[in-house]
N, C-alpha and C positions, 0 to 999 in steps of 0.2 A: 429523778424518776425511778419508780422502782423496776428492775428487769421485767419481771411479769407483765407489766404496762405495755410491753411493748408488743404490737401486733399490727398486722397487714390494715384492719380494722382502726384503730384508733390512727394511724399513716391516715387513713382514707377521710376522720373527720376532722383532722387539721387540717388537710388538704382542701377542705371543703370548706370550711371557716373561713381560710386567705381566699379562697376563687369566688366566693359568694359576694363576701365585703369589697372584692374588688371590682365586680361586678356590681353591686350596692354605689360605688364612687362614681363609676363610667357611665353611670344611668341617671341619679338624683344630683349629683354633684357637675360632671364636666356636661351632661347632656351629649352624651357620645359612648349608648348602650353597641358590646362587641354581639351578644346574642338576643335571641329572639325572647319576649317574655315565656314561650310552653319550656325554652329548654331552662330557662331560670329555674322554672318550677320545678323540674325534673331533678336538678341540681337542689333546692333547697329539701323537696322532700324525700329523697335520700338522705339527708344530713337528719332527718326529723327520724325518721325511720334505725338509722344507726346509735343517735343520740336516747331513742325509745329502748334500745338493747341494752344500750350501757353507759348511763343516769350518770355513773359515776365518773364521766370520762368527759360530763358535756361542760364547754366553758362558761365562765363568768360574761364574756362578750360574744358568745355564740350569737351567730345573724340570726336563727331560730327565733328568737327571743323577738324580733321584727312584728312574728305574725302573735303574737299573747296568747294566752291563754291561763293566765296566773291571777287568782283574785286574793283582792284585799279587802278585808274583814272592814278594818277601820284606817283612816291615815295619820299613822305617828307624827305629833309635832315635834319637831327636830330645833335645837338652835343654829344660826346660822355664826360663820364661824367670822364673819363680818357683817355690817349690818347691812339691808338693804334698803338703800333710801330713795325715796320718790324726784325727780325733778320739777325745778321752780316752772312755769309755764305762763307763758306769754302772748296774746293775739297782737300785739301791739307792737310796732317799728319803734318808737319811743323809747322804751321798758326793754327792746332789744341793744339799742344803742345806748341805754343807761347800762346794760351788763357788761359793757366793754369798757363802758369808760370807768366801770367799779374793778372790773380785771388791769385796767393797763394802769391806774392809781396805785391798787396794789401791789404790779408787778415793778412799778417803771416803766415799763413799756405794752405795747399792743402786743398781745400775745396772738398766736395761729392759732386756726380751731379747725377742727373736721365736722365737716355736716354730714349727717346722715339722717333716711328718711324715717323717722319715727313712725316705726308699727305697730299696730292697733292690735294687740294682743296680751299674756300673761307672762308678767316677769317670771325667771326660773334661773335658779342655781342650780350648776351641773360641776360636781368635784369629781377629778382623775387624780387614780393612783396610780403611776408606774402603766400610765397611759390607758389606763381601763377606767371606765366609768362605771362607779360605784354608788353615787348617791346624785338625786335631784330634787330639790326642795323649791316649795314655791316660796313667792316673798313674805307670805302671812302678814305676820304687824311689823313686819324688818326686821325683829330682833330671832324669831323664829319663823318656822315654815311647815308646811306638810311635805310629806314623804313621799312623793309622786314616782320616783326611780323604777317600778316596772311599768308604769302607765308610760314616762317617757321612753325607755325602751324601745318602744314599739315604731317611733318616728324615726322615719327612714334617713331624713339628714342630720338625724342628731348620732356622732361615730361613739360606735359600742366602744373601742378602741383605737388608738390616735396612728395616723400613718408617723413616718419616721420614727428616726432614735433618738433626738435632742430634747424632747420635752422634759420638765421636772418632775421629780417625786409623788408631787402633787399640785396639783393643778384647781384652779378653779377660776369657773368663766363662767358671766352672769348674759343674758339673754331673752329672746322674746319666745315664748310658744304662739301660734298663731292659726287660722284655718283658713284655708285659700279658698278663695270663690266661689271656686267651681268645687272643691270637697261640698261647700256649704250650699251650694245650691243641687247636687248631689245628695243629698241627708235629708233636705227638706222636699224633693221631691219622693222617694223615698219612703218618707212619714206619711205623705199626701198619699200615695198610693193604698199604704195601711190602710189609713183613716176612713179610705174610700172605699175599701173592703167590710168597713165594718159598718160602713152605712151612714157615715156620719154627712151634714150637710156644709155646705160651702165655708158659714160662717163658722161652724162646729171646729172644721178643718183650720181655718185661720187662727183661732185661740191657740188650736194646739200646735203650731207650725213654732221653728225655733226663728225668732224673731233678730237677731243678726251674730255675724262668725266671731266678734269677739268674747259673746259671754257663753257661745254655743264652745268654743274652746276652751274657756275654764268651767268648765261643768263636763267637759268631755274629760277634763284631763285629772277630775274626780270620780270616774265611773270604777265600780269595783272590779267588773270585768274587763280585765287587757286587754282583750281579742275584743272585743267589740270597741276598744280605742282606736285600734289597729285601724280598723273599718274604717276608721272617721277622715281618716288620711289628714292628721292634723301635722305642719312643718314648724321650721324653727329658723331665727338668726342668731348668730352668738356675734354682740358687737362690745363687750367688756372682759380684759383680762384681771380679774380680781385680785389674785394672790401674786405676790411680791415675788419667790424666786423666780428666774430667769426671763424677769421680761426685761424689755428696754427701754428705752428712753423717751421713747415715742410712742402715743395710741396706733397712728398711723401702722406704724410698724410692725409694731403688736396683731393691730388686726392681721396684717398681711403673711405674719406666722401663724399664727391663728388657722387662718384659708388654707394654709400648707399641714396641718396636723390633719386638716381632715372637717376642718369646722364649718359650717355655711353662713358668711356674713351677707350682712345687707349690702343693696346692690345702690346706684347712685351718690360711691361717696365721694365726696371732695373736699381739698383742703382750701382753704380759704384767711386772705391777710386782711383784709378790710371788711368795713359794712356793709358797701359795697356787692364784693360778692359773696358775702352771705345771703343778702337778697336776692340776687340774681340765680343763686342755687335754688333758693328758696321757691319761685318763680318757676324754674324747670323741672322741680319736683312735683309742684304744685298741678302744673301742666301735664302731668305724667299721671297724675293721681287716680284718675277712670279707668286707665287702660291696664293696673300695678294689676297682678293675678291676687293681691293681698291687699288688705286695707291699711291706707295709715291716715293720721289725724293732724301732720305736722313733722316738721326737721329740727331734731337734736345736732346742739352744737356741744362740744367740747373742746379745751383746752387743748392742744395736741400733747405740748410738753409734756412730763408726767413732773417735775421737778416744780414746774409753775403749779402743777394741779394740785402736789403736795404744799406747797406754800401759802395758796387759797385757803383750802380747807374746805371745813362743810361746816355746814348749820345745825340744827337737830333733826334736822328733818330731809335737807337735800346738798349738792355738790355744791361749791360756788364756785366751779371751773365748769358746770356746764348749764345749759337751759334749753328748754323746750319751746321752739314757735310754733303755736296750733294755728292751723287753715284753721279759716272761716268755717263755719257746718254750709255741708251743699245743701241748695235750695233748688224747690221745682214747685210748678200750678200744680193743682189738678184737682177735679170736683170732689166739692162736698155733699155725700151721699146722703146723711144723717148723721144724725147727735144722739145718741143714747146715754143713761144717767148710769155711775157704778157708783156702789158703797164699797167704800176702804177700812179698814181693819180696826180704825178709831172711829166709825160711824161718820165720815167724811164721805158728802156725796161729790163726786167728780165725774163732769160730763166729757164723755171720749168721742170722738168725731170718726164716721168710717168714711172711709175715703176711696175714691176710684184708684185701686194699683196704679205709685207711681215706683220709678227705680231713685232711689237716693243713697249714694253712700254705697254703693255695691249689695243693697237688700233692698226688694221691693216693700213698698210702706202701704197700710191699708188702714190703720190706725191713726188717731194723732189725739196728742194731749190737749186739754181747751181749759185748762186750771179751773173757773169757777164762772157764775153767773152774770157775777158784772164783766169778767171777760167778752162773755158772748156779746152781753147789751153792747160793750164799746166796740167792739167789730161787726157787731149788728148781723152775727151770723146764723144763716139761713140754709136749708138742704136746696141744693144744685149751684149755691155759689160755686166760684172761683177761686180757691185758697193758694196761699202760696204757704209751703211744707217744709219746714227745715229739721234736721238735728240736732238737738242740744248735746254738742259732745261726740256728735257722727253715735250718740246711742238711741235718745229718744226724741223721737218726730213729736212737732208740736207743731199749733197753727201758728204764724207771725203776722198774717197781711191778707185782707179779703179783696178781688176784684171787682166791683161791684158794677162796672159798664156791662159786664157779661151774666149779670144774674138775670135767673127766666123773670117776665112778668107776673106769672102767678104765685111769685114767691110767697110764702108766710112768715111774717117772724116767729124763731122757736120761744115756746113756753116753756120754761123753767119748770118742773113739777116742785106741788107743794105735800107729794108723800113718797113714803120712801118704795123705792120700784123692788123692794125686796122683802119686807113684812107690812107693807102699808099704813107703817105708822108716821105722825107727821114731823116734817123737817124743822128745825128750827136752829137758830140764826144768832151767835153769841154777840153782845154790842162791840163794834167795832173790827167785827171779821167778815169777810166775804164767803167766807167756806159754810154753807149748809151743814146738819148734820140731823143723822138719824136720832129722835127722841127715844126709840129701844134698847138700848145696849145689852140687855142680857137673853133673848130669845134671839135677833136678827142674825141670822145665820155668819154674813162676811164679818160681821164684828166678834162674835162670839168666836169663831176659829183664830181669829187675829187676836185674842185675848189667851185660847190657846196655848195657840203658838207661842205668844210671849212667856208667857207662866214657865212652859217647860224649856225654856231656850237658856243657851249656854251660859248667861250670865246672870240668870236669876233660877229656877231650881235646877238646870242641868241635866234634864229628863233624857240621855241622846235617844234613846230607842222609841221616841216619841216625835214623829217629823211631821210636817204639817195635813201630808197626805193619808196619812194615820189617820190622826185628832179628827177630816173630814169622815174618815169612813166611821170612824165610833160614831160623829156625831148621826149621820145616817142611820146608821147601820144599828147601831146600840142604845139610841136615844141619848147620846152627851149631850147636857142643854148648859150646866155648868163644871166650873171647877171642879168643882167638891166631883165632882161624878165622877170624873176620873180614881179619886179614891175608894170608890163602889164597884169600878169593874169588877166580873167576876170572870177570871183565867179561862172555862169552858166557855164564858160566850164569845171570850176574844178566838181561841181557836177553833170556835166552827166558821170561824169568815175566812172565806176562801183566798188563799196564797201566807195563811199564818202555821208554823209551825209552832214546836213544844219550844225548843230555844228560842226564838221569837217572841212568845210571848213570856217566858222564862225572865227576857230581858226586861220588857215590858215593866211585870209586877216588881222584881228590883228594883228598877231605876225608881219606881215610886216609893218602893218603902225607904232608899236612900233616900229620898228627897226631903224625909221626913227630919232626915239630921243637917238640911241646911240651915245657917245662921238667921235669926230674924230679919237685920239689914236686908237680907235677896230678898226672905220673902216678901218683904214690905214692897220691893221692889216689882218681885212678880204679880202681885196682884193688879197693874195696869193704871195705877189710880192716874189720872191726868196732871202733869207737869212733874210726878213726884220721878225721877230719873234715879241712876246710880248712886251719885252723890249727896243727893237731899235723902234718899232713904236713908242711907248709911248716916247722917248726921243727926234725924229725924230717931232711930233705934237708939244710936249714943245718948240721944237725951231726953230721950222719954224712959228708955228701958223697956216697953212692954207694947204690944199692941193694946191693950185695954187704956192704959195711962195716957198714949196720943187720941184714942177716940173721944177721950170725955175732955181732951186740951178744947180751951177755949179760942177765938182768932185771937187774944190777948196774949194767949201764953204760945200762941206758933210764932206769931211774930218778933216774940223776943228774942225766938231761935237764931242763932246766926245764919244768915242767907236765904232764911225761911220771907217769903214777903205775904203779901195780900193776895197775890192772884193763886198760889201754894197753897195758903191756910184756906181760903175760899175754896179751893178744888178738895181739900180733906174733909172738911164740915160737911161738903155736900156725902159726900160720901159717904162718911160713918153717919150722916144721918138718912140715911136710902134703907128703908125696911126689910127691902130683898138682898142687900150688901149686910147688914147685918145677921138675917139668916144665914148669905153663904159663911161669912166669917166663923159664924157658928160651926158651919160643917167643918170646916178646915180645921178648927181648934180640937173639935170631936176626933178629926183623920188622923191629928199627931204633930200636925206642922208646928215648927219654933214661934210663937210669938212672943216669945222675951228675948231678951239677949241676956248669954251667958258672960257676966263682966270678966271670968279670968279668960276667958278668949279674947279679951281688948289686952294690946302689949302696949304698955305705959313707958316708953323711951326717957331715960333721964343723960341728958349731954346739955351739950350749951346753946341750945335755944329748947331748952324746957319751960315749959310755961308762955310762950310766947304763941301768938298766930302771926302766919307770916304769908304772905301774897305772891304767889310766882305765878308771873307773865314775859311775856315771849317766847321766842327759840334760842337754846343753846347751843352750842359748840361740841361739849362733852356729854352732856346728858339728853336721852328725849324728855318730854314733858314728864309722863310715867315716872321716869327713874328719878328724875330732881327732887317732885313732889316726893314721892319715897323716900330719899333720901333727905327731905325738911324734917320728915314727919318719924326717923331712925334717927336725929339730931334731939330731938324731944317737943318737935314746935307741932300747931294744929296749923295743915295748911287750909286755907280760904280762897275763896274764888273774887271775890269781891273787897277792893279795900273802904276801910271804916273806921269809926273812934277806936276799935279795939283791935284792928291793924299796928304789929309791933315792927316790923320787917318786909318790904317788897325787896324779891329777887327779881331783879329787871333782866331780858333776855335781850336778842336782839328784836328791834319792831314790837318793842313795851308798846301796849296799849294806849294811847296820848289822855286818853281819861282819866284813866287808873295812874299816871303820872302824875298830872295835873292836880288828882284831888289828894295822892299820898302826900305832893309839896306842899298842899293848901293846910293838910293836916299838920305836916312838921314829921311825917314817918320816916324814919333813913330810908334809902333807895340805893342798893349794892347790888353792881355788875357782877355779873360771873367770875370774873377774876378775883377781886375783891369779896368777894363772898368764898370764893375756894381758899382763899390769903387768910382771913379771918375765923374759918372754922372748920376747915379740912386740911389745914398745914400742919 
């Protein structure tokens, strides 16, 4: 520290730093606050007030930093520096007691596990250095994350920095983010209040209400504004110590340091030797589950050992030293008020049930899912029935079971409408699907946004500055009726709609003139066309070359395409033969967008499966799906999703496909393990 540093003043906000955080432990952590909440405040803003003097004196883990105020532009994706994997998940006792006897095979013996009660919230990496928290990442695709570290900040039981002095260098602990009950029924009364200010009606109100605390906490915990995170009073458990130096031998353990740095772990845990009583845990969790101030779905077990854990190993996708047993989704009656029809974003009509407020799952439900028409016929559901209302996943209420002793006598059965309740045109019915659908697709307002959206979304043009609530108000506001129209905007009309500025729309007209240098594969992609996804576009570019050369393909020449079939070539004919799809085409081609592909932007791998297609199925050990196929196709081989005559290679994982086995042995194809495939072309 330099001498000048040193002053009465900067004594005051160290001082204030330790007495704040320690008053932050004695309140959120032990529940044994020493002062009152006004003198807290008194105490924190003085340090905000000092900290305002002199910027340069304020810490990295100041308690400050609690109440936000710091916004992020955009959230950097970060790699994680291990990966984050999902757990295998189970409703079944079965499928439970098969996990142990796959653990005690492979061990030798019955190994101990800790239960603990799986919380219904957003995994999160949180890494300390030299006891300070520096970075938190959500789980993204596992391999990397976004950069959430001042949004977390702001949660009171996540420690800015760690009590004691044994911790290591660095640290890292993976965890749940989560929003308690009462935060979430706090927020949404809240909005209600708004809404009701602004005049809105009952129903008006219920669309816009956030609809329950776990995806209302990962959307909070991507908001740009800190200080309004702050607000949301979102918590945290850390139940994984991630990084190798200085743990020990035991989870158990582990957690129980953990609780002494300073960390908030889950509450209900126990160890357990038998099947036994993992159930019986399982059972008083279960029992416990209405009254938790926080949702959860189910009891994670684990391995305790950590020696056994490392011996297990994992899959490509999850631990095999631990699993997930989901409850059942809670169930409740309650009437059915009416059925109303919604068009979805592919011109899928799906009829939603409003329902008399019940409470399910810690949110009241007033909605419920009814999939399709013939659903309703075989439930025979009717307005003022008696429904019974579950969760699928404790996320989405759907109907399961109608009472029908208690339905009025004046009931009617519902009519299915035969036009669309959004531009009037009529529904019609593909052979052998149950889903309705709108005959409009390029005026009907729900499809055309949802076409949209797709266009400019991240994996096909990559528009960011174009998000779906945008695309609605152009379409309003500016007359977008199509794609192409987007390449028409003109910059003054976007900035006279109220809430746009010059950088705004700055980003706006970019992001499309970038767009204009993505690869034909996306766009083929972005354009919506029905069944044509990621992969067939990209296969579909490689062997046409051009958009003009696939429009004039015949069903002859699509289907000789690899993986290209009949219901594919049938969904493209129709299309390039639609009068109005070829106008827009037109536009698009006029606007600048790729439709050729550039061949030296294809890299031609030559190793030793050049020349070869090769078939990879299952899950790996060492690689996720992604990285394998990558690494087929950096060997020199085409990889395939489908095996066939012109299948040279299946990589079988674990939990091959028993088809795709079957017909590569029927063919005579090799079929190499993971091992033996790493033995044969990676040694």
């Amino acid at each position: 520290m330099n001498l000048f540093d040193c002053s009465p003043e900067r004594d005051e906000m160290e001082r204030l730093c330790a007495e704040i955080e320690a008053h932050n432990r004695r309140y959120y952590l032990e529940d044994a606050p020493l002062i009152s909440d006004q003198e807290f405040d008194v105490l924190l803003k003085r340090l905000q007030d000092l900290e305002a003097l002199h910027p340069e004196w304020k810490r990295a883990d100041s308690p400050t930093q609690r109440v936000g105020g710091g916004l992020t532009e955009r959230f950097q994706t970060l790699p994680h520096k291990r990966p984050m994997l999902s757990l295998d998940n189970t409703y079944d006792e079965v499928d439970l007691n098969a996990f142990f006897v796959r653990t005690e095979k492979a061990l030798g013996l019955l190994p101990q596990v800790v239960c603990e009660p799986k919380i219904d919230g957003v995994a999160i990496s949180l890494v300390y250095q030299n006891g300070i928290l520096v970075q938190a990442l959500t789980r993204g695709n596992g391999t990397e994350g976004d950069d959430v570290t001042l949004n977390v900040k702001t949660i009171q039981r996540v420690p800015l920095r760690l009590s004691g002095t044994d911790f290591p260098h660095e640290l890292e602990v993976r965890g749940e983010i989560y929003m308690p009950k009462d935060a979430f029924e706090r927020l949404n009364q809240s909005l209600e209040q708004h809404l009701i200010e602004k005049g809105l009606s009952a129903e008006e109100r219920s669309e816009q209400l956030y609809k329950n605390p776990r995806n209302t906490a990962s959307g909070s915990l991507k908001l740009q504004d800190s200080a309004e995170v702050a607000r949301r009073g979102l918590d945290a458990f850390i139940y994984y110590w991630a990084s190798e130096q200085g743990r020990k031998n035991s989870h158990w353990e582990n957690l129980e340091q953990l609780e002494a740095w300073g960390f908030p772990i889950p509450p209900l845990l126990k160890k357990a030797n038998t099947l036994e009583e993992v159930l019986a845990q399982a059972k008083t969790i279960e029992q416990r589950r209405s009254s938790l101030p926080f949702d959860i779905d189910g009891m994670v077990l684990k391995v305790n050992d950590l020696n056994q854990q490392q011996e297990l190993g994992f899959t490509a996708k999850s631990p095999r030293w631990a699993i997930a047993f989901k409850f059942e989704a809670e169930q409740a009656f309650t009437r059915l008020l009416s059925i109303e029809v919604q068009v979805g974003r592919t011109g899928a009509i799906t009829p939603v049930a409003n329902l008399s407020p019940v409470l399910l799952a810690g949110t009241t439900v007033k909605r419920a899912s009814i999939h399709n028409a013939d659903f309703i016929r075989e439930l025979d559901l009717r307005p003022g029935d008696l429904v019974r209302v579950e969760k699928g996943g404790d996320i989405i209420p759907k109907i399961t079971a109608n009472d029908y002793s208690s339905r009025p006598s004046h009931s009617l059965p519902f009519l299915f409408p035969d036009q669309c309740p959004e531009c009037g045109s009529e529904l019609r019915q593909n052979p052998g699907e149950a889903i309705r659908y709108c005959s409009n697709p390029f005026t009907c307002p729900p499809q055309l946004l949802g076409k949209l959206t797709h266009f400019v979304g991240r994996k096909a043009m990559d528009i960011q500055a174009l998000g779906e609530k945008t695309l609605d108000l152009f379409m309003n506001e500016l007359g977008v009726r199509r794609i192409s129209d987007l390449y028409q905007l003109n910059p003054t009309d976007v900035l006279a709609l109220e809430g746009f500025q010059e950088k705004s729309v700055s980003n706006i007209m970019q992001g499309l003139e970038q767009s204009k240098q993505v690869s034909f594969d996306r766009v083929l992609f972005a354009l919506g066309i029905r069944h044509v996804g990621e992969t067939v576009a990209k296969t579909l570019a490689r062997h046409f070359g051009s958009l003009d050369a696939l429009a004039q393909a015949s069903e002859m020449d699509l289907i000789q395409v690899e993986e290209i079939g009949a219901v594919i070539a049938q969904s493209l004919i129709s299309f390039f033969a639609d009068p109005l799809q070829q106008e827009e085409l037109q536009k698009l081609k006029e606007a600048g967008l790729q439709f050729s592909l550039d061949l030296s932007s294809i890299k031609v791998h030559k190793g030793p499966l050049s020349g070869m297609q090769v078939v990879v199925s299952g899950s790996f050990s060492r690689w996720s799906r992604e990285e394998i196929i990558r690494l087929v196709e950096e060997l020199g081989a085409k990889s395939s999703g489908s095996v066939g005559p012109k299948t040279n290679l299946v990589l079988a994982g674990e939990a091959m496909g028993p088809a795709k086995r079957a017909k590569a042995e029927s063919l005579g194809i090799p079929i190499l393990s993971e091992q033996e495939f790493t033995e044969k072309y990676l040694a």
